[in-house]
C-alpha positions in Angstrom: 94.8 4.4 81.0 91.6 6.6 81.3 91.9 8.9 84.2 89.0 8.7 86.8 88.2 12.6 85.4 88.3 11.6 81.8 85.4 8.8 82.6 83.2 11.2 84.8 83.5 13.6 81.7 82.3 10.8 79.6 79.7 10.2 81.8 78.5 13.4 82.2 78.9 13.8 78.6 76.9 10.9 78.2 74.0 12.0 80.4 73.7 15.5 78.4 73.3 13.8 74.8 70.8 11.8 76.6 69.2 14.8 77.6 69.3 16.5 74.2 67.5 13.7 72.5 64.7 13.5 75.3 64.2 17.4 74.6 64.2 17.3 70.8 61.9 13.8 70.7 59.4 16.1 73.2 59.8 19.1 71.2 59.3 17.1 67.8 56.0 15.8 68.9 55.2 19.4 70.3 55.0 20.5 66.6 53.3 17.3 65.2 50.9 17.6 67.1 50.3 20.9 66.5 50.0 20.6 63.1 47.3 17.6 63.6 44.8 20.6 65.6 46.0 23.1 62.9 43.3 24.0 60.5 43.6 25.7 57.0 46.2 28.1 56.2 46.7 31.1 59.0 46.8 33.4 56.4 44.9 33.8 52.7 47.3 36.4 50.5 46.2 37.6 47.2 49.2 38.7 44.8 48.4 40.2 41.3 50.0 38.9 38.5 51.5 41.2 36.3 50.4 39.8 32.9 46.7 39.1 33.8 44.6 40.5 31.3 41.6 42.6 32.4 38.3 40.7 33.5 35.3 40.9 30.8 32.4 42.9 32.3 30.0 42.0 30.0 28.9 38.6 28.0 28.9 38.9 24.4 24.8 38.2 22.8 25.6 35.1 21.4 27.0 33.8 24.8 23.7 35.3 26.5 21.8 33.5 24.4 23.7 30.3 25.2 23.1 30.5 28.8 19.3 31.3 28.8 19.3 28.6 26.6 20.9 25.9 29.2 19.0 27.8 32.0 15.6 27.2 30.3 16.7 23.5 30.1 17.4 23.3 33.9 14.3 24.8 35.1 12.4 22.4 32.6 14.0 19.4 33.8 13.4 20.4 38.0 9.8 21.0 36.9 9.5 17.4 35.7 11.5 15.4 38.0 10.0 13.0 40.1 9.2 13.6 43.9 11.5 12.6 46.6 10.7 9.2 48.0 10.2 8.5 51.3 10.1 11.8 52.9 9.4 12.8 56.4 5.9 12.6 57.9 5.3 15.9 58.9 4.2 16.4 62.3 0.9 15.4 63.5 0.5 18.2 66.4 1.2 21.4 64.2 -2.1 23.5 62.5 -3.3 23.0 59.5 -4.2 25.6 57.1 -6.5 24.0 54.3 -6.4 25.5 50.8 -9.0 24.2 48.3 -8.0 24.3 44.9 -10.7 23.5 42.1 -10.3 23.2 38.5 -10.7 26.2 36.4 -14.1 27.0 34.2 -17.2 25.8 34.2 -18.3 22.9 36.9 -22.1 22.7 36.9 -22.2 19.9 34.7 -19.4 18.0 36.1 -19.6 15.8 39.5 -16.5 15.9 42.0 -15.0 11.5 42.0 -12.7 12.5 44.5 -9.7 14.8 45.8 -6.0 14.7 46.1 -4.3 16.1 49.2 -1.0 17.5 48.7 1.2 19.0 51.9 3.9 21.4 52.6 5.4 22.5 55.9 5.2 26.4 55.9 6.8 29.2 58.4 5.7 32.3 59.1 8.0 34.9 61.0 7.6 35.3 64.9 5.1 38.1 65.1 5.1 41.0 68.0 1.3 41.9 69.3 0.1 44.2 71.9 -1.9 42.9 74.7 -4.6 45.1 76.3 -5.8 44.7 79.3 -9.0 46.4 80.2 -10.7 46.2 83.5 -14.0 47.4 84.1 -15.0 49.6 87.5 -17.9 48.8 89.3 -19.0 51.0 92.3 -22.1 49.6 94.4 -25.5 52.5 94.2 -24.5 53.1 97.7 -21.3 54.6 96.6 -19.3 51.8 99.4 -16.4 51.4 97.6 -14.8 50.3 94.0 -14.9 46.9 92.6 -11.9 46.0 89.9 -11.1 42.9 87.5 -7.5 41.5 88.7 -4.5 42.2 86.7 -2.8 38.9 85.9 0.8 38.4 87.6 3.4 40.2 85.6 6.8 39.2 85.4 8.2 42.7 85.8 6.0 45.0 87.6 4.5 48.1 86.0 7.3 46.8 82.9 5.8 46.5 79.1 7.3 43.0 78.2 5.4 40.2 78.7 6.7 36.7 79.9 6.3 35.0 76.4 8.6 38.1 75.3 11.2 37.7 77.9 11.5 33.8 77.7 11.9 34.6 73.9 14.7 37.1 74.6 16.6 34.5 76.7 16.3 31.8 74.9 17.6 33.4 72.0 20.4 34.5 74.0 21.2 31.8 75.5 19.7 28.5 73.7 20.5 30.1 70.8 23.2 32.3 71.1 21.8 35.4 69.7 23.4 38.2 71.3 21.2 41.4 72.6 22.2 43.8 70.0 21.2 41.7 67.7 17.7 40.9 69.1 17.7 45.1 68.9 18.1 45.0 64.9 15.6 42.4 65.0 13.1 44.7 66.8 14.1 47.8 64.6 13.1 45.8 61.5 9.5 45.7 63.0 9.7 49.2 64.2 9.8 48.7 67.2 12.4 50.9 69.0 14.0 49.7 72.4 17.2 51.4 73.5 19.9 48.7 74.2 19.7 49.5 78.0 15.9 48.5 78.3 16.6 45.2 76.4 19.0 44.2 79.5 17.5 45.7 82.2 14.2 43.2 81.0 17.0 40.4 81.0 18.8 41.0 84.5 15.3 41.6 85.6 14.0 38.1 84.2 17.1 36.1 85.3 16.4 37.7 88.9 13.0 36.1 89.2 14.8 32.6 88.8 16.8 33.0 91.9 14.8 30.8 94.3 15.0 28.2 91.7 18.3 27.7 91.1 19.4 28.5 94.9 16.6 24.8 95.5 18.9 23.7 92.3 22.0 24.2 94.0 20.8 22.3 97.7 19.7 19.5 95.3 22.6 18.8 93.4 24.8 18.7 96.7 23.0 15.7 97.6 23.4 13.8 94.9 26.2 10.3 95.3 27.1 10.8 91.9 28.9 14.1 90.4 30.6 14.2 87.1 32.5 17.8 87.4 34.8 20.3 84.2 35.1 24.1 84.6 35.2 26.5 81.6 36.3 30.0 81.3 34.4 32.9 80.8 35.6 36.7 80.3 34.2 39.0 82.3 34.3 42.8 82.9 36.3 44.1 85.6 34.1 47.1 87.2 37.5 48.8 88.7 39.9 48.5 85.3 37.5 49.9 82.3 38.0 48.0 79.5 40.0 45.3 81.0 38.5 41.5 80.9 38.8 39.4 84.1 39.1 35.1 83.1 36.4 33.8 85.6 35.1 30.1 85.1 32.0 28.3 84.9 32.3 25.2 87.1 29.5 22.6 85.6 28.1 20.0 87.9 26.3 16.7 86.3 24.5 14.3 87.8 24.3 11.6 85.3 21.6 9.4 87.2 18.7 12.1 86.7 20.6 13.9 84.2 20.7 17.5 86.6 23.0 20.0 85.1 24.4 23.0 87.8 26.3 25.9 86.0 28.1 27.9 89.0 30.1 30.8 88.2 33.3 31.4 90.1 36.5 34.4 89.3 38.9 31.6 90.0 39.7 28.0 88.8 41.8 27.6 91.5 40.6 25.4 95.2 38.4 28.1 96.2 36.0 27.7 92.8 35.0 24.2 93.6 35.0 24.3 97.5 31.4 25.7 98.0 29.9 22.8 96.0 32.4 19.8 96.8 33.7 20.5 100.5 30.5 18.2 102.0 30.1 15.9 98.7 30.2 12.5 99.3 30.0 10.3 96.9 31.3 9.1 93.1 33.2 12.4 91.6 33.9 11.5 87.9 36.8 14.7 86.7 39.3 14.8 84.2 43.2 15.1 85.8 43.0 18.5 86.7 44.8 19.0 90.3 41.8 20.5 92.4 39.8 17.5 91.5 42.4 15.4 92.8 42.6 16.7 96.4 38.9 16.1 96.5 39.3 12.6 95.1 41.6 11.6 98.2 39.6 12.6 100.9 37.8 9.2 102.8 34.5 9.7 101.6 34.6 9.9 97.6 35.7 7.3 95.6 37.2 9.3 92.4 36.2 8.4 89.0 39.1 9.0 86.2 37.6 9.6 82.6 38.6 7.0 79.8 37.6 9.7 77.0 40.7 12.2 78.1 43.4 9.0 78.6 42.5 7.7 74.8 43.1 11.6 74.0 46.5 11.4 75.2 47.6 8.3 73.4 45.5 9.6 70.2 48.3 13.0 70.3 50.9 10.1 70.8 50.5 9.2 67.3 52.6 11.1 65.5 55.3 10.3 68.5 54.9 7.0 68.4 52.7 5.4 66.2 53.3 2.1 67.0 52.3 2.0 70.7 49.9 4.7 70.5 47.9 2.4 68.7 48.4 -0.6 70.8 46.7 1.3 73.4 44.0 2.9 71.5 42.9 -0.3 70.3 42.6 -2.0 73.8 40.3 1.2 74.9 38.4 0.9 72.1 37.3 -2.5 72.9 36.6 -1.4 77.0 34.0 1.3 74.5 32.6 -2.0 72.4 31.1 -3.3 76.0 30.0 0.0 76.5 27.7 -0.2 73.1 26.8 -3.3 73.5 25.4 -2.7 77.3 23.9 -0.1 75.6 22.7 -1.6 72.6 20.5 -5.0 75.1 19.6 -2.0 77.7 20.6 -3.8 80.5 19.8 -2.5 83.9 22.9 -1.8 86.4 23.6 -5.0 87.3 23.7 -6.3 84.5 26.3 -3.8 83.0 28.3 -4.3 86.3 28.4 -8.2 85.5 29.3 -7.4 81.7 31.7 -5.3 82.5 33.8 -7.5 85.3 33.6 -10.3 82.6 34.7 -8.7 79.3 36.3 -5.2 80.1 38.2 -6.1 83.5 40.6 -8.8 81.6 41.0 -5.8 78.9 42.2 -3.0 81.6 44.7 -5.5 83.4 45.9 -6.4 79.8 47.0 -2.7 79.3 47.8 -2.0 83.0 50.3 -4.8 82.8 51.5 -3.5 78.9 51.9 0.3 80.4 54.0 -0.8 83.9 56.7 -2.9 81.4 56.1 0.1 78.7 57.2 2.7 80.7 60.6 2.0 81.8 62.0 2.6 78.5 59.7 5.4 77.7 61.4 9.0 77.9 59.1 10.8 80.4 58.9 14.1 78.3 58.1 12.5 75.2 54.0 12.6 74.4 53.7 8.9 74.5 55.4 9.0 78.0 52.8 11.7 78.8 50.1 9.6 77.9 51.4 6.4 79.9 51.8 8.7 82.7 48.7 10.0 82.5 46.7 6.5 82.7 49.4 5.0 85.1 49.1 7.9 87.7 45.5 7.5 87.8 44.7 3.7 87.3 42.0 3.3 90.1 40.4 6.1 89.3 39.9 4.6 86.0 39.3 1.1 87.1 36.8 2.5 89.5 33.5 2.8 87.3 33.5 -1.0 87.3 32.4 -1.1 90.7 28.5 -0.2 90.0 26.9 -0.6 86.6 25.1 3.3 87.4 28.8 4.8 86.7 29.9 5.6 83.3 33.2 5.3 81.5 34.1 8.8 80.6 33.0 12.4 81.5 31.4 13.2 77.9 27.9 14.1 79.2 28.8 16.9 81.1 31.8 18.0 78.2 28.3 18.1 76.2 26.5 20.5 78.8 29.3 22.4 78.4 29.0 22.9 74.4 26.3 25.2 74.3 28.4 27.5 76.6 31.1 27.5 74.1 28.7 28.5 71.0 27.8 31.8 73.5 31.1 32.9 74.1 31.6 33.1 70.3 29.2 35.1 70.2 29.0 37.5 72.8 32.6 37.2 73.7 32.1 38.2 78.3 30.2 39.0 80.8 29.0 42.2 81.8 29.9 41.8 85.6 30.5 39.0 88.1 27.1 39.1 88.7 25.8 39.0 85.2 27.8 35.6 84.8 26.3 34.4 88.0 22.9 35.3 86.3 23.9 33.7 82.9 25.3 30.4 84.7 21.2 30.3 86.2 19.7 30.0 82.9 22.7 27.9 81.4 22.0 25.4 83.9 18.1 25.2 83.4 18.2 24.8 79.3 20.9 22.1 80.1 18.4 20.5 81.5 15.7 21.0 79.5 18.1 19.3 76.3 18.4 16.3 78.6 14.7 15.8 79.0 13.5 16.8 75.6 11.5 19.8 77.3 11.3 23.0 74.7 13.3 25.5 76.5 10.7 28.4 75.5 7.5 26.6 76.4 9.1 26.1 79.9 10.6 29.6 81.0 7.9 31.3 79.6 5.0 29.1 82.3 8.1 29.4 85.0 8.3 32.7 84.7 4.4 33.1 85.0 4.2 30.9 87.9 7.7 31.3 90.0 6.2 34.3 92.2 3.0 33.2 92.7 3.8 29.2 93.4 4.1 27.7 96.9 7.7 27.3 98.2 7.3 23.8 99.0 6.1 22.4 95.0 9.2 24.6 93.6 10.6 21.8 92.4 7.4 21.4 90.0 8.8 24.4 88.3 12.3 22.2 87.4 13.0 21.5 83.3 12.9 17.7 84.2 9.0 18.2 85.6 7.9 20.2 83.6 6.0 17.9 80.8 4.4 15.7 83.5 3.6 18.9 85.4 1.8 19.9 81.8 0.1 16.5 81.6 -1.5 17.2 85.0 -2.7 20.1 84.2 -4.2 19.1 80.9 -5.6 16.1 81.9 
């Protein structure tokens, strides 16, 4: 007979092959999924082969000929071919520089039956002028005094650059990711010689004027009853360890109901990062599954939105796991996104999508809530589709919740877009100066966010801000924001 310590070795036995397999299954899909994000080889080796013969440096004539030969063909054959049909219309609101062509020799005898009109769209280089201001003295015959013309309001006081010059230096920075020393070559190639230092000094100095703005930005968006919320790291300098980088994060804050885009720069992602900004929010708080986001979810007065883009992310690295219910899933989210498209596609107002959605996507997420509750008992824990499962099970109101009002949207991908441009910088420039240079940068990041989500040229509207911001009454600041800027323009122009 089996002794009562033979069986609880068994058992135990049992239990740690059990274990094993749950570790190996995790670890498997570990390594299949890495090799799904893996791109190209991590290394490109170059290994002579001993009996390659040496290259020819030079054609042989009759091979010269050959090719000038097919070349002459070619450029034959482009000269003849057909237009393209159906090109673009160039547009109507850029000038027009009219070159009249008329047929060689003699005309006098001839009479002109008509003209064709043939156009191109053209570009000429961004040219560097000097401005001159002269202003005239004038002194009454009594000697009482001096008279002078005004100097125009100057974004940096007794400073060279003017504001067209510094909105162009920032928004090739930061719309367009062109770092500083780079803008420097730029200037070289024209002569022009500007040490690095006085290329940021003009930037720090720029960014500074759009303080009051973005401190009116930051009241605003803390009254808004709709937040979607990500954070994204930066590297910054630390002042007391040269050389060393410090990971501080930009915490983005989107407003999807006016589309109002808040960059805030904070040294931690910890609690502390998003307290300032979410501590007195009340209101809808869309966030991925990220802890801090969480404790601010539970409190009374926020109803926490979950993201359906990040759960269909964690079934979509279950595939290699588990093929077979990783799709299962997948396809049921991907119809909750076909009522999305389709709300989108007849442009119906809130209630409308709110009555859509309770009649075709509400049957669809009880259909996999029900699937994932059986699912999961026989689902090892550790294994990635058991992390995805997990993920959508721990966090089923807070994805069930956008059905309550048709304003709310299914996933967090607007603001993961805000974010994007961000991502192209750091590529470039790699950190921060300071603390207080990302604090700076997270000011302008949050302004040409805006600007892409109202179709406003980022340019055209920091250079008139920066022209107007010191000189404008506190109470209109707002006119100065992205998202008024082209009815502010109409205004004006009208």
């Amino acid at each position: 007979m089996q002794t009562a310590l033979e069986s609880l070795e068994k058992e135990e036995l049992i239990a740690l092959v059990k274990q094993r397999e749950q570790e190996n299954a995790y670890l498997k899909s570990q390594i299949e999924m890495y090799r799904r994000m893996q791109f190209g080889q991590k290394r490109e080796r170059f290994e002579g082969d001993p009996a390659q013969i040496a290259l020819p440096f030079e054609a042989t004539t009759e091979q010269t000929a050959e090719q000038e030969e097919i070349l002459q063909e070619k450029i034959n054959y482009i000269r003849k071919r057909p237009n393209h049909k159906g090109r673009a219309a160039l547009p109507s609101h850029l000038p027009v520089e009219e070159i009249e062509i008329y047929p060689a020799g003699d005309l006098s005898e001839m009479v002109c039956i008509g003209k064709e009109v043939t156009e191109e769209l053209d570009y000429e280089p961004a040219r560097f002028l000097i401005k001159r201001y002269i202003r005239y003295k004038y002194a009454p015959k009594n000697g009482d005094g001096v008279r002078i013309g005004q100097l125009p309001e100057r974004v940096i006081d007794k400073g060279i650059p003017s504001a067209g010059l510094l909105a162009s230096i920032l928004t090739d920075k930061y719309q367009d990711h062109l770092p500083l020393y780079r803008q420097k070559q730029r200037f070289a190639r024209d002569s022009i010689q500007i040490a690095s230092s006085t290329i940021e000094g003009w930037t720090k100095e720029a960014l500074t004027k759009l303080e009051p703005l973005y401190e009116r930005l930051v009241f605003d968006i803390k009254t808004k009853g709709y937040l979607q919320v990500d954070e994204s790291p930066i590297k910054v300098l630390e002042s007391e360890k040269k050389g060393a980088c410090h990971q501080g994060y930009y915490w983005v804050y989107h407003s999807p109901l006016d589309g109002v885009v808040l960059f805030d720069y904070q040294p931690t992602r910890g609690s502390a990062g998003a307290k300032t900004m979410l501590e007195s929010f009340r209101g809808y708080l869309q966030t991925d599954g990220y802890a801090v986001y969480e404790k601010h979810g539970k409190r009374k007065d926020v109803i926490h939105l979950a993201c359906w883009a990040h759960a269909r992310r964690e079934f979509e690295r279950a595939l290699d796991n588990d093929k077979t219910r990783a799709q299962i899933a997948l396809s049921m989210i991907q119809q909750l996104y076909v009522v999305e498209r389709k709300a989108s596609q007849l442009m119906l107002d809130a209630a409308k999508i709110k009555e859509l959605r309770l009649k075709e996507s509400l049957p669809v997420i009880n259909e996999l809530g029900k699937w994932i509750f059986e699912q999961i008992k026989s689902t090892l824990p550790k294994s990635q589709i058991g992390k995805a499962m997990q993920y959508s099970y721990g966090r089923w109101d807070a994805l069930s919740a956008y059905l309550h009002d048709g304003n709310l949207l299914i996933d967090n991908n607007q603001i993961e877009n805000s974010i994007r441009g961000l991502a192209l910088g750091r590529k470039n420039y790699l950190f921060a100066g300071s603390h207080e240079a990302a604090q700076r940068a997270a000011m302008i990041y949050s302004f040409f966010a805006i600007c892409k989500k109202h179709n406003v040229n980022p340019y055209n509207w920091l250079k008139s801000t920066l022209l107007n911001i010191s000189t404008i009454n506190h109470k209109n600041i707002t006119d100065l924001y992205p998202q008024n800027f082209n009815k502010v323009q109409q205004l004006t122009n009208m």
